[in-house]
matplotlib code that plots the C-alpha trace (Angstrom):
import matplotlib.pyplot as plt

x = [0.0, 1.0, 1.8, -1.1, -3.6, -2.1, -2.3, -6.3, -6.9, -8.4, -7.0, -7.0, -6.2, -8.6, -11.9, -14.0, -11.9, -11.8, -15.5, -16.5, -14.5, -16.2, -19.6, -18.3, -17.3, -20.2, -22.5, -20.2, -20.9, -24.4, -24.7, -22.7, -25.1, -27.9, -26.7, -25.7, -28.7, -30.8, -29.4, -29.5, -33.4, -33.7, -31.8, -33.5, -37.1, -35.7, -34.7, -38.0, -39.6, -37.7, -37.8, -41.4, -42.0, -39.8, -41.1, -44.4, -43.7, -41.4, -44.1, -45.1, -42.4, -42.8, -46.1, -47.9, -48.4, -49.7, -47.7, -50.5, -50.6, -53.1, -55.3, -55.9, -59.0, -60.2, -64.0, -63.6, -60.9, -61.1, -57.8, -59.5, -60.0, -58.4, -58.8, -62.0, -61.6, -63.4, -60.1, -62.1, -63.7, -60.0, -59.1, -62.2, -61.3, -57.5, -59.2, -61.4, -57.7, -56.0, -58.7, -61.6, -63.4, -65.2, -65.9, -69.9, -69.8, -70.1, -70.0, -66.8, -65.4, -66.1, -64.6, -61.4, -61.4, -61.2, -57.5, -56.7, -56.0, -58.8, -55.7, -54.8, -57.6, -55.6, -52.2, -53.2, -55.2, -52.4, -49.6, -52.4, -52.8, -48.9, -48.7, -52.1, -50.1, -50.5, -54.4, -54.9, -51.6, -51.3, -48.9, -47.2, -48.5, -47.0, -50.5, -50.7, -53.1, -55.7, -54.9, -56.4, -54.3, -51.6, -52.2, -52.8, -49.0, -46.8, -48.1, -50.7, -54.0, -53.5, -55.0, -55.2, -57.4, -61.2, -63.1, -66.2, -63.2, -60.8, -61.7, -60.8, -62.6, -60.8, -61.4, -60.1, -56.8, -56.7, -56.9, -54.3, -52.3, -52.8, -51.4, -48.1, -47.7, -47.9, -44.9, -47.4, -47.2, -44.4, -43.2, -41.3, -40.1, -43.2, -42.1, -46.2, -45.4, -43.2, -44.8, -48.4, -51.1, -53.3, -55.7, -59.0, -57.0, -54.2, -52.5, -52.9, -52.0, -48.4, -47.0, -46.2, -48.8, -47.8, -44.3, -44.8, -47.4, -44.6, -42.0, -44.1, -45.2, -41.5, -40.4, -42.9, -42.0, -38.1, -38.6, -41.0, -39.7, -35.6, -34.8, -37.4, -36.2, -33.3, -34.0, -35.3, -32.4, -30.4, -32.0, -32.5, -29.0, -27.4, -29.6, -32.6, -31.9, -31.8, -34.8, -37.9, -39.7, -36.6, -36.9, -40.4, -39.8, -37.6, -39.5, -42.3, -39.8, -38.5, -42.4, -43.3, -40.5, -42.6, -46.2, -47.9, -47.6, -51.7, -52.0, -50.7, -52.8, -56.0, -54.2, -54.0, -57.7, -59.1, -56.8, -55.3, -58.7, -61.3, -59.9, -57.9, -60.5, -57.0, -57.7, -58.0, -55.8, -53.4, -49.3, -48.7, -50.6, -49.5, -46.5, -47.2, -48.3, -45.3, -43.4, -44.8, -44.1, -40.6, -39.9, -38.8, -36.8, -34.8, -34.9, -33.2, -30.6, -29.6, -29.1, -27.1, -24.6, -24.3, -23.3, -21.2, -18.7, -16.1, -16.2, -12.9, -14.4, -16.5, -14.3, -11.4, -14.1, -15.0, -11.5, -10.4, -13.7, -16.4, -19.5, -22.2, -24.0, -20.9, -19.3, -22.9, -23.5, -19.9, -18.0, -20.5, -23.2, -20.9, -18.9, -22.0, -23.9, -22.7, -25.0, -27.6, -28.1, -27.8, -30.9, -32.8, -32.3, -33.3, -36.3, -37.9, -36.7, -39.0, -41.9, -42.0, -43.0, -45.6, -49.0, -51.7, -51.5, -52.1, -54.6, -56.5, -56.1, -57.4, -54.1, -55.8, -57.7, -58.0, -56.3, -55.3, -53.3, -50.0, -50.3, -48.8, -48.6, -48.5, -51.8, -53.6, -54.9, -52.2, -51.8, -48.4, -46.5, -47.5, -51.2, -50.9, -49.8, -52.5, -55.0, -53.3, -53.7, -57.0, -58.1, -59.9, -58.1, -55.7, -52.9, -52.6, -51.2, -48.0, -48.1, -48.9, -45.3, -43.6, -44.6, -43.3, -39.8, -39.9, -40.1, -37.6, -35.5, -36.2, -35.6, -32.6, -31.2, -31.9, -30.8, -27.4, -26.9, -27.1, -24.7, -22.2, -22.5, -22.2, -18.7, -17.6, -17.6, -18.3, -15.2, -13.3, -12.4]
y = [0.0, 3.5, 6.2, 8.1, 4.9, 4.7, 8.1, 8.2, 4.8, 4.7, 2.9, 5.7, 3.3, 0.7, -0.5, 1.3, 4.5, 3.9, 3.0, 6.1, 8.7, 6.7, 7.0, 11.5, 11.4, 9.9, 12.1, 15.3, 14.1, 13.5, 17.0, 18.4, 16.8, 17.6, 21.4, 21.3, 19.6, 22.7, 25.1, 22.8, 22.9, 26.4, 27.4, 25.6, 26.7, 30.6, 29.4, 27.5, 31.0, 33.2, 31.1, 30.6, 34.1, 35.0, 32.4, 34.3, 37.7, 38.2, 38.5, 41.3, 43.5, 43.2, 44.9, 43.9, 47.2, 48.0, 50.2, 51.7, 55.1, 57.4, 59.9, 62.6, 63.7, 67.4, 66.4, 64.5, 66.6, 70.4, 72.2, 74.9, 71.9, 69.4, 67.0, 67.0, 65.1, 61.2, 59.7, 56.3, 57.3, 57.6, 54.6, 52.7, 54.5, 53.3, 49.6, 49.9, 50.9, 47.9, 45.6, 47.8, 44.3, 44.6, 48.7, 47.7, 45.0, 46.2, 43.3, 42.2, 46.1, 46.3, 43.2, 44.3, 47.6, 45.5, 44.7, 48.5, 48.9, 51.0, 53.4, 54.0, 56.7, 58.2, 57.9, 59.7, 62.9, 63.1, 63.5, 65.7, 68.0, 68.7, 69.4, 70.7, 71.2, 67.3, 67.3, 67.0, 65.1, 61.0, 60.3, 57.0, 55.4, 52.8, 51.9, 48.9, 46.5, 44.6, 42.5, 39.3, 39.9, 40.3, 37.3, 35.6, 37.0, 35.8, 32.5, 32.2, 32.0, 28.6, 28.6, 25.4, 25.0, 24.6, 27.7, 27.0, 27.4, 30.3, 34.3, 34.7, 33.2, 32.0, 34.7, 37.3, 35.1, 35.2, 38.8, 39.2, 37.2, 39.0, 42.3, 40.3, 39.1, 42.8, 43.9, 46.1, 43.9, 45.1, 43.6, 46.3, 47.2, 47.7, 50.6, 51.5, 49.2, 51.9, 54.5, 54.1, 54.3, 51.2, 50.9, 48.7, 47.1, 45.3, 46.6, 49.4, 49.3, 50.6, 50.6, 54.8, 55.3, 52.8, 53.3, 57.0, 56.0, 53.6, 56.7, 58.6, 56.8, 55.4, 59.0, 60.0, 56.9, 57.9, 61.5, 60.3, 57.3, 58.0, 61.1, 59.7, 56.1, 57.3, 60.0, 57.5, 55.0, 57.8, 58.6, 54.7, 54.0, 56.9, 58.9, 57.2, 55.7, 51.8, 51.2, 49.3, 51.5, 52.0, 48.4, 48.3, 50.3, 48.3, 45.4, 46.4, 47.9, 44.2, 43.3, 45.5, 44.6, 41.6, 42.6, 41.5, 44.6, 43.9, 45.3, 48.4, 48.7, 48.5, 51.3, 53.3, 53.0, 53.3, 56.5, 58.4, 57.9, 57.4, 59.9, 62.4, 62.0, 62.1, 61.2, 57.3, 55.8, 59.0, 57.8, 60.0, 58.1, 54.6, 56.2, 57.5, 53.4, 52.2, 54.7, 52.8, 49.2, 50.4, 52.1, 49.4, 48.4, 51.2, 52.0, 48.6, 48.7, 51.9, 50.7, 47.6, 50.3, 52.3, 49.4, 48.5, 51.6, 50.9, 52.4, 53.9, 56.0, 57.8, 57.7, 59.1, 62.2, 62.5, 62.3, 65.6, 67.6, 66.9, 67.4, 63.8, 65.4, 66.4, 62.5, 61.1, 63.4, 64.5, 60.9, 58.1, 59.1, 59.8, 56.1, 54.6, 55.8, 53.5, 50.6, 52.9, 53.5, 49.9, 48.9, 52.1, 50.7, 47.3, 48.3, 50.6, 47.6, 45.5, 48.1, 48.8, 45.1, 45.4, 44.7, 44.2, 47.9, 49.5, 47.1, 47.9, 52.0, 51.9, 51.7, 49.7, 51.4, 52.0, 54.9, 55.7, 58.5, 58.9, 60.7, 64.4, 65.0, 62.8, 63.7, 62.7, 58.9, 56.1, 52.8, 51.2, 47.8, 45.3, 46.9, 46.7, 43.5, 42.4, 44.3, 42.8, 39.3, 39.5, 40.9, 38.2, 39.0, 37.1, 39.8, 40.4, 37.5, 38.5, 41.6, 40.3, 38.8, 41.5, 43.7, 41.2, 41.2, 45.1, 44.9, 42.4, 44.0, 47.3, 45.1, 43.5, 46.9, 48.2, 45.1, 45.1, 49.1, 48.4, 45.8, 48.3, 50.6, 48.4, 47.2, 50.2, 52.3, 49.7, 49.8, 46.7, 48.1]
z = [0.0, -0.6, 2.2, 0.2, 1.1, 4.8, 5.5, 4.4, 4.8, 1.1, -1.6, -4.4, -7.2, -6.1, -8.2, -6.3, -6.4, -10.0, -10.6, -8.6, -11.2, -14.0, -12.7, -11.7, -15.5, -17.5, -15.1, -17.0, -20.0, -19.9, -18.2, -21.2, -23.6, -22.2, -22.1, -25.8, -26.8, -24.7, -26.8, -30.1, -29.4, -28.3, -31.8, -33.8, -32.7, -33.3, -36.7, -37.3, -36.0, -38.4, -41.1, -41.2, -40.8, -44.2, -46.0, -45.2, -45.0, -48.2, -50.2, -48.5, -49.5, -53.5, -54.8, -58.4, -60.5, -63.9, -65.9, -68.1, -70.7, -69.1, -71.0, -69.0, -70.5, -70.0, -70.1, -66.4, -64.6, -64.4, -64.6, -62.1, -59.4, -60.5, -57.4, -57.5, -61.4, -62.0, -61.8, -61.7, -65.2, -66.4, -65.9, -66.8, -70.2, -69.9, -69.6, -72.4, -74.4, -73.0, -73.7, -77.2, -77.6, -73.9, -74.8, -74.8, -72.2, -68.9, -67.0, -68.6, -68.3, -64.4, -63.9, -66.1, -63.6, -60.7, -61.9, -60.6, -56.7, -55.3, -54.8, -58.2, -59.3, -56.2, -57.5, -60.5, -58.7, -56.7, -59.6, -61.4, -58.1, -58.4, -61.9, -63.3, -66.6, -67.1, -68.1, -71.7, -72.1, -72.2, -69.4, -68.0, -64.4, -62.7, -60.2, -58.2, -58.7, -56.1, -53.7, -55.8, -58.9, -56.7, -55.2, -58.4, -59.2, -56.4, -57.1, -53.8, -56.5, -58.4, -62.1, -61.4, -59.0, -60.3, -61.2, -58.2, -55.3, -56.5, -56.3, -59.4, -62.6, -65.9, -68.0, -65.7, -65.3, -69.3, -69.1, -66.6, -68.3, -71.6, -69.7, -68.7, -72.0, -72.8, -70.7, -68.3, -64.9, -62.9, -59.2, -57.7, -53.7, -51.8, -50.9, -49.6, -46.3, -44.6, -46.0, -46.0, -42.8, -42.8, -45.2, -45.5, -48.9, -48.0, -50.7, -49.7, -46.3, -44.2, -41.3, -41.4, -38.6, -36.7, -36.9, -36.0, -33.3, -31.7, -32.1, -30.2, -27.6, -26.9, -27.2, -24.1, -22.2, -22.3, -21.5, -18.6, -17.0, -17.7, -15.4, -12.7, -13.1, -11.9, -9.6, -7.8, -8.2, -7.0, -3.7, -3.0, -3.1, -1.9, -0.2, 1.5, 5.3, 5.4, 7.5, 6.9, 4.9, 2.6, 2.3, 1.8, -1.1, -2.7, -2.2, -4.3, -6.7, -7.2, -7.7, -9.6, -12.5, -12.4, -12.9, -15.7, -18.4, -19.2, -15.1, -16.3, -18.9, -16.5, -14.4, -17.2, -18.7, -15.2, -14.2, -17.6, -19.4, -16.7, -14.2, -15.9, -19.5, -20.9, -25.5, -26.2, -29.0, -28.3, -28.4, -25.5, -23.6, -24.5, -23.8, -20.4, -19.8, -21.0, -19.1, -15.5, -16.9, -17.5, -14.2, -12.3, -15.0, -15.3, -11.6, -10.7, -13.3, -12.1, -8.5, -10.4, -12.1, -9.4, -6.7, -9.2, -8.9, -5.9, -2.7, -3.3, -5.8, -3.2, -0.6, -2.8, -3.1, 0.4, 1.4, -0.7, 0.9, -1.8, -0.4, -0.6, -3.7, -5.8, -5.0, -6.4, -9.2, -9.8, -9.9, -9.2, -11.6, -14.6, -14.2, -14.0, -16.5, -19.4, -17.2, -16.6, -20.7, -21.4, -19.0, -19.9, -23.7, -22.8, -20.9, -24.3, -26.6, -23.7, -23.7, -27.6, -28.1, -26.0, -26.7, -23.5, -22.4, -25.8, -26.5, -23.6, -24.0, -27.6, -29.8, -31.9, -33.6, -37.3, -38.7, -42.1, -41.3, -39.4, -36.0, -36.6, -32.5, -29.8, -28.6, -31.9, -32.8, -33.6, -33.7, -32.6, -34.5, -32.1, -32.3, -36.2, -36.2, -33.9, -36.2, -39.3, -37.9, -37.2, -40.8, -43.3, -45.9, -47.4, -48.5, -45.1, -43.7, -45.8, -44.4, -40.6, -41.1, -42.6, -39.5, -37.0, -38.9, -38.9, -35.0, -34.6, -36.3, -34.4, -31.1, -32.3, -33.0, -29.8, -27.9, -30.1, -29.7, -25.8, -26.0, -28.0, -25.3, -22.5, -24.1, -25.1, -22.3, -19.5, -16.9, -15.7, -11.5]

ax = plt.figure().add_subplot(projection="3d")
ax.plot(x, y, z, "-o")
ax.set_aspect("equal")
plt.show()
């Protein structure tokens, strides 16, 4: 025996030293492998997530349109009010161009009309309203076409599929397809999602308003809940007495961070528009709601950074005859306000994908215009989307998806910019 085994009285190259580190080793492993095969699972469900939501919302982003010679004819638009002209006469006339064989059929004619987005008669009045000079003259428009035909382009409407259980019938397939044999049916950028409000045709419709509404509100909620947020951070940690009612406080600090956020949105309809009769749908306050869900937030990652600057630093101050406010706001403040910035950016990225409070404060309601103040009606993206989802028709489910990528990708910029800063000018001690 060895002087190790007599000293301990265990023999450490025995079996049953031996068995024991097999048994220690096999238990690593299978920890290891159950850790890798966590994360294998939790990767591929974001990638299932993603890629499910491209495959659908890609679409989305292209928009059919119908690159048709306009006649701007005198007899329907007058040059001394010229939006005020029968834009929708204009076209039907384009149509009857495009297709002199249905001139005398109007059955056939309406149904060739129904190519043309309900938007392009206003695509025209508009261009007309800028440049009176146009009437008279046969000028090229590049108008988008319904949401049907655009289906029927992207490949969702099969020609294939019988007549009785498809919304479009054969002959108004044949005449689409007689305008792309023409060279008239373009796909180009939808360019409409970011900058068009919502509109009852889905190809139509944009996410202006609701990207506006969401600026807004997250606007209000930063002025609002970042210099109180950390007002109060800043008398809880360096200024309040530790007794029990300074513990109290933090207590349901530390609860409230966990509160449901549709709790807030009660609190808000019952006290900004029941109370107060503060404007429903209005950003500012959607913002004001979002501003108490992030308080705690912000509040306890302020108390993080500052615990997280060293003693010395304060006591350096204290010891040359800085006063308790000019050591706090003069040297403790500063050092830790990298921290404080990443949490307050995490908390808005949090808040601007909220849904519950908005919902329950009237964000969702339909607006085709963007918001010009914060006081006026707005929807925000997760509203939109909800909106969106919940819309029969069938262009919007593209769209539905293309809205949730736009707010990842909002979130994921926000969560990376946060993650800059917290590198950048974060401070080993």
């Amino acid at each position: 025996m060895t002087d190790q085994t007599n000293a301990t009285g265990f023999d450490w190259d025995g079996p049953a030293f031996q068995s024991q580190m097999k048994k220690r080793r096999r238990s690593q492993i299978r920890l290891k492998l159950l850790g890798l095969g966590a994360i294998a699972i939790a990767f591929l469900m974001l990638m299932l997530l993603i890629g499910s939501l491209i495959s659908t919302g890609y679409q989305a982003f292209t928009q059919t349109h119908l690159k048709i010679e306009v006649f701007l004819d005198p007899e329907h638009v007058d040059p001394e009010n010229p939006a005020r002209g029968n834009y929708r006469q204009i076209l039907t006339d384009t149509m009857k161009v495009q297709f002199p064989e249905v001139a005398d059929d109007r059955a056939a004619l309406r149904r060739l009309t129904s190519i043309l987005s309900n938007g392009a008669q206003f695509t025209i009045r508009d261009r007309v309203v800028a440049n009176p000079g146009l009437i008279g003259e046969t000028v090229q428009f590049n108008v988008p076409v319904s949401d049907d035909y655009d289906q029927l382009n992207k490949g969702l409407i099969d020609p294939e599929t019988p007549e009785a259980h498809r919304r479009l019938k054969d002959d108004e397939i044949a005449n689409f397809e007689l305008l792309k044999d023409r060279g008239v049916v373009t796909k180009p950028l939808n360019t409409a999602l970011l900058t068009n409000a919502d509109s009852r045709f889905p190809e139509l419709a944009g996410l202006k308003g609701a990207l506006v509404g969401s600026f807004y509100a997250l606007l209000t909620c930063f002025l609002l809940s970042f210099p109180l947020g950390i007002g109060a951070a800043l008398y809880l940690e360096e200024f309040a007495p530790r007794n029990r009612f300074s513990d109290l406080i933090e207590i349901n600090i530390n609860n409230l961070a966990a509160v449901p956020s549709v709790v807030f949105g009660l609190l808000a309809l019952a006290v900004f528009l029941g109370w107060f009769g503060m404007p429903r749908s209005a950003p500012f306050v959607g913002g004001m709601t979002l501003a108490l869900m992030t308080l705690p937030t912000i509040i306890i990652a302020t108390r993080a950074a500052l615990k997280a600057v060293p003693p010395s630093i304060r006591e350096a101050a204290l010891g040359v005859g800085a006063s308790k406010q000019q050591v706090v706001f003069g040297h403790v403040l500063p050092l830790a306000m990298p921290g404080i910035l990443t949490g307050t950016i995490i908390g808005l990225a949090q808040a601007l994908g909220e849904t519950a409070p908005l919902l329950l404060i009237g964000m969702n309601a339909f607006i085709t215009s963007a918001p010009s103040t914060p006081f006026d009606s707005a929807t925000a993206l997760p509203t939109q989307i909800f909106i969106w989802a919940d819309s029969p028709e069938r262009g919007f489910v593209s769209r539905t998806s293309a809205a949730i990528l736009v707010l990842l990708t909002f979130l994921i910029t926000m969560n990376a910019l946060a993650i800059f800063m917290r590198q950048k000018f974060e401070r080993k001690w």
